[in-house]
N, C-alpha and C positions, 0 to 999 in steps of 0.2 A: 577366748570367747566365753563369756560368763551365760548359764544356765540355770542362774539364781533370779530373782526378783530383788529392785531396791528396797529402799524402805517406801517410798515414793509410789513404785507400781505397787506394793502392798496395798497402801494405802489409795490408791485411785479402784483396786478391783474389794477392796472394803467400801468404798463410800457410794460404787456404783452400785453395788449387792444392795447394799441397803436400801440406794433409794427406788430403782427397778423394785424388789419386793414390796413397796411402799406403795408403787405409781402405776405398775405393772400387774397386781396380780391373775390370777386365770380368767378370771370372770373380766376383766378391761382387757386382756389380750382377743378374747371370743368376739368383746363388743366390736372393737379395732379391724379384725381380722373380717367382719361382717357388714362396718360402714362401707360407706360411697367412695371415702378416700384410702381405704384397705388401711390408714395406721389411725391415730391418732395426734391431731395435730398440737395440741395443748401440751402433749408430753415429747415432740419435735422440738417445740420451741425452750419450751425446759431442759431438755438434753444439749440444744445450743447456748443458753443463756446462762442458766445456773452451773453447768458441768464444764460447759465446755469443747462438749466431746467430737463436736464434728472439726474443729480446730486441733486437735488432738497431736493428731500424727502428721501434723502441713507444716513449712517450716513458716519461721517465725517473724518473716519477711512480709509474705502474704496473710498475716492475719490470726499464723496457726501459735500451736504450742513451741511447735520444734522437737514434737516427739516422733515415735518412728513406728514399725514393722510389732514391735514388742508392746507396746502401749498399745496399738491400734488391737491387736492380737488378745489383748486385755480384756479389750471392750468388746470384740467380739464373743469372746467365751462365753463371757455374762448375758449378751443378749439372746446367743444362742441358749442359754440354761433356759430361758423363760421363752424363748418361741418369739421375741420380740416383731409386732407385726409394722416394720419403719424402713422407709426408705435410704438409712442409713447407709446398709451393705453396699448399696448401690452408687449414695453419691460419695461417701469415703472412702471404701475398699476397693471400690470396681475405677470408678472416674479419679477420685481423689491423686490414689495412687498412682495414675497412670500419666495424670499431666503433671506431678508432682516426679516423677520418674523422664518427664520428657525433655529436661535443658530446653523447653521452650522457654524463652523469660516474657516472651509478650503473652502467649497464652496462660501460663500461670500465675499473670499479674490482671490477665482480665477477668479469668474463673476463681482463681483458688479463695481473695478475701469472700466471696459469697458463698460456695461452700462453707468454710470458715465461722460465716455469723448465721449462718442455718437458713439465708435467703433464695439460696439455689439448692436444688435436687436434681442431679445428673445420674449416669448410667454408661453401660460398656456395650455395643453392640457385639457380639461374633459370631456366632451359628445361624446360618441359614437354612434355608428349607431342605436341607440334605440329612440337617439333624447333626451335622461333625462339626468340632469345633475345634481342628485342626488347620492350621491357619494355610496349611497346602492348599486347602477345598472352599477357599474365600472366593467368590465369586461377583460380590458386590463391587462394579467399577465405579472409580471415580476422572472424570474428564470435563476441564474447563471448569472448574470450581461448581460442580455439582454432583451429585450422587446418583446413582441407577442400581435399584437392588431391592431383598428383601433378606429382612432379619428377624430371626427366630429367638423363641425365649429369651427375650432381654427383658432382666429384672427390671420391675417400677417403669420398663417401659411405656405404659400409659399414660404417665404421668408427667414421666422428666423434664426437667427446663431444657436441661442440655444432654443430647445423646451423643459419646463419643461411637463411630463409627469405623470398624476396622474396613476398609477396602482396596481393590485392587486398581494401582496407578501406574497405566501399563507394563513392566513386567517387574515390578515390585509391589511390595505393600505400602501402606501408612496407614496414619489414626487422623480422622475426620471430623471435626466439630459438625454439631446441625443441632439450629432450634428447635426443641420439639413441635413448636407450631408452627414451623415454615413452609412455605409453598411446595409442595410437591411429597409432603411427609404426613401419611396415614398410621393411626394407629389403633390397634384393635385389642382388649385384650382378651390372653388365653383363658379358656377353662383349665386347670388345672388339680394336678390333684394336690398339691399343697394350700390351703387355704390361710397360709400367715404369710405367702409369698408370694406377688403378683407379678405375673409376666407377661410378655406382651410380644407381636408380631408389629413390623415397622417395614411398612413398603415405603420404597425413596423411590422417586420419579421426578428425578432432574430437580428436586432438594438443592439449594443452597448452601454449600458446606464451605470452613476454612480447614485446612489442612494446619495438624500441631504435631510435631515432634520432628525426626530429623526429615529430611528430605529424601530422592532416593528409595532405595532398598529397607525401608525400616520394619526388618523381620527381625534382626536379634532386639531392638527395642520392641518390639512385641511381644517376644519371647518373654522379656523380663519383666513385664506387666502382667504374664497370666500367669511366670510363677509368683510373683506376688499375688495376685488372685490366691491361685492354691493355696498358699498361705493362709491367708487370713480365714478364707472358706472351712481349712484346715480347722484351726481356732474356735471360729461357730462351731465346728460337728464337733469339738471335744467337748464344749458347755453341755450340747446335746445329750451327749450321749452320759455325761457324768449325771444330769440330770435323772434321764432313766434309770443309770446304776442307783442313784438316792430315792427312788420312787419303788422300784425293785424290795430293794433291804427295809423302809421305812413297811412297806404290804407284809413282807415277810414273816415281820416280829408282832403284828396284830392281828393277822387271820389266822383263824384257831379253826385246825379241824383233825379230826377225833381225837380231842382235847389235850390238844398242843398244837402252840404257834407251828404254821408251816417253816417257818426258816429253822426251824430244829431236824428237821429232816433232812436226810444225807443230800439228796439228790438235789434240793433249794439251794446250800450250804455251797455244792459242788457248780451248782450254775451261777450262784452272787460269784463265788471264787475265781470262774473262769470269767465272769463279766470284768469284774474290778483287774486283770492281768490284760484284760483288752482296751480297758478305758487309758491304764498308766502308760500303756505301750503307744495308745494314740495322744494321748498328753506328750510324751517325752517327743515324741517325732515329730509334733507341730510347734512343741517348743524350743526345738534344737531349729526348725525352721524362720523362726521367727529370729533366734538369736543369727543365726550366720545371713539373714536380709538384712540385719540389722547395723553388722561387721561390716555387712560388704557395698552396700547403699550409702551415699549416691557414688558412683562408677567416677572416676577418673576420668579426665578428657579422651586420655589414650586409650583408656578400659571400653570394649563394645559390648560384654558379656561377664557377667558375674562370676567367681571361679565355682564356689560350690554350691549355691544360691539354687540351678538346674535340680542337682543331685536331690539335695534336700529338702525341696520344692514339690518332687513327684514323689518321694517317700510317705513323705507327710500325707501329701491328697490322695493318694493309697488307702493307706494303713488308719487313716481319720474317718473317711468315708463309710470302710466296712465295718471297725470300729463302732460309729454311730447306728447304722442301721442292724447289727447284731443286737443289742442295748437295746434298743429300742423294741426287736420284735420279742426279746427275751423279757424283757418288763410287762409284754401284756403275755405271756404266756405265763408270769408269776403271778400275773391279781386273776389269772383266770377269765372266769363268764364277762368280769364288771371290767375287766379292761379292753372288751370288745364294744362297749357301749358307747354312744354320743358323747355322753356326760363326761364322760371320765378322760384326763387330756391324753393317757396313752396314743392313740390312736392320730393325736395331733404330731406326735413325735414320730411314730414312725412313717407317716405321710413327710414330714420334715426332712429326714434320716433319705428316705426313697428319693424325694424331689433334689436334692443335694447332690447326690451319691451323683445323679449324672448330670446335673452343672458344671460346666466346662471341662467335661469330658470323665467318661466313669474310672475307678480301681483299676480293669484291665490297659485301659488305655497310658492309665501313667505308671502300670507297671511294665508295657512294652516300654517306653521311654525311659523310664528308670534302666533297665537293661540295658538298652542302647549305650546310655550315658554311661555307666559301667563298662562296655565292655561286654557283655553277658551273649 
């Protein structure tokens, strides 16, 4: 299991840096973050057209590159460095993955080329009004090819073409196709306190859905869908939070006060020091995650459940989470007054860092699981 980058993924998170700082910077992330469509569409269609990128990690049947977990992983870091305000996460990491993980071949032949050329934007349903995002506590039925439920903080939910919906199909689970505009499907969206990231509330009432993935009991195929999630989520909160570390040190070495830069003082010196031991520590665990999805994707016919995939999956969404949102509140407590302020994007990071930390379940929750899986 290699824990290096190619020459190739070098080169893919060089040419994305560049043109994100190009097409992205702070001032277009705010405009973005502030329109009617939360992202920007001009730079949607440039991310599918010119990069690539939503094609990325689909395989190469349906449209995509034939890249995987590591690539995808890539592109996340980078968009998390800049707050990127795009439905991406949503229809590649959350959907992409998940029908691309399903051995459905009809489903993945009727979604994945549209993902692929950036004409669909999809999304993952799973927390309901309960707030858990524990797939014991699903409560959304589905009966006779339709849906009865409601589902909470689903990313881009307002918007999606297609909402994959996790429900309960008498005394198993599945994953549930449903048009965003279909009969019996409301969508409202949340106020939030993240404002680069839009979520949404999704009542089903007797909705029109196709059932994708296996039939049955498909809980350990769910399972290996949110530890992918974590993964990739993973990825984002490391861009984040390395972000802050470089936002931290760059304040450090130009604010001068009783004449000398604050980062020459022990105490700045000793919280960069312990930031940068947090960031590498969450770098290593989301990219040890991303390499063993990487190994052990797509599963064997015989294979129901990944061997380390679980282990490594809750480590990461752990240790990335807290990781970003320490970074984060440490970075406005190193610019001081100005990092408390509108203007200044701190404050967008750690809104970022906090909104994250408990998508699809917070640090405590996948450090009980982690245990479990262990043994502990």
């Amino acid at each position: 299991m290699a824990l290096t980058f190619t020459e190739e993924q070098e080169e893919l998170r060089t040419t994305l840096r560049r043109f994100l700082t190009d097409k992205a910077p702070s001032a277009a992330v705010r405009r973005a973050m502030d329109s009617a469509e939360g992202h920007d569409l001009q730079l949607w269609r440039q991310m599918a057209d010119q990069l690539g990128l939503h094609g990325l990690a689909l395989p190469e049947e349906y449209g995509g590159s034939g890249g995987g977990p590591v690539e995808l992983g890539i592109v996340l870091e980078e968009t998390g460095r800049i707050l990127l305000p795009s439905p991406y996460f949503a229809t590649v990491a959350l959907a992409g993955q998940a029908l691309t993980a399903s051995r459905d071949e009809a489903a993945k032949a009727r979604w994945l080329p549209a993902i692929a050329d950036g004409t669909l934007t999809a999304t993952l349903a799973l927390a309901e009004e309960r707030g858990s995002w524990r797939l014991e506590d699903i409560e959304t039925s589905a009966e006779n090819g339709t849906l009865s439920g409601t589902k909470m903080f689903v990313v881009d939910g307002h918007s999606a073409d297609l909402i994959l919906v996790v429900a309960r199909a008498g005394t198993g689970l599945g994953l549930f196709a449903v048009d965003g505009d279909a009969p019996g499907v409301t969508r409202t969206r949340l106020e939030t306190l993240d404002p680069t990231r839009r979520l949404a509330r999704v009542d089903l009432d007797g909705a029109p859905a196709l059932r994708v993935g296996p039939g049955g009991d498909a809980t350990a195929y769910l399972r290996t869908v949110l530890d992918l999630v974590a993964v990739a989520l993973a990825a984002e909160q490391v861009g984040g939070a390395q972000a802050c570390l470089d936002a931290a040190v760059a304040y450090a070495k130009v604010r001068v006060q009783f004449g000398r830069p604050i980062g020459s003082f022990q105490a700045i010196k000793h919280k960069c020091a312990d930031l940068l031991v947090a960031v590498e520590g969450a770098r290593s665990a989301a990219y040890h995650a991303m390499a063993v999805a990487a190994a052990e994707l797509p599963l064997s016919a015989e294979q129901l459940v990944p061997a380390e995939l679980p282990v490594s999956a809750a480590l990461a969404a752990a240790c990335c989470a807290q990781a970003f949102t320490h970074t984060a509140k440490e970075n406005i407590q190193i610019h001081g007054g100005i990092g408390y302020t509108w203007e200044h994007d701190a404050h967008l990071y750690l809104k970022r860092a906090k909104s994250s930390e408990q998508l699809f379940g917070g640090p405590a929750a996948h450090r009980s699981r982690l245990a479990d899986l262990v043994g502990i």
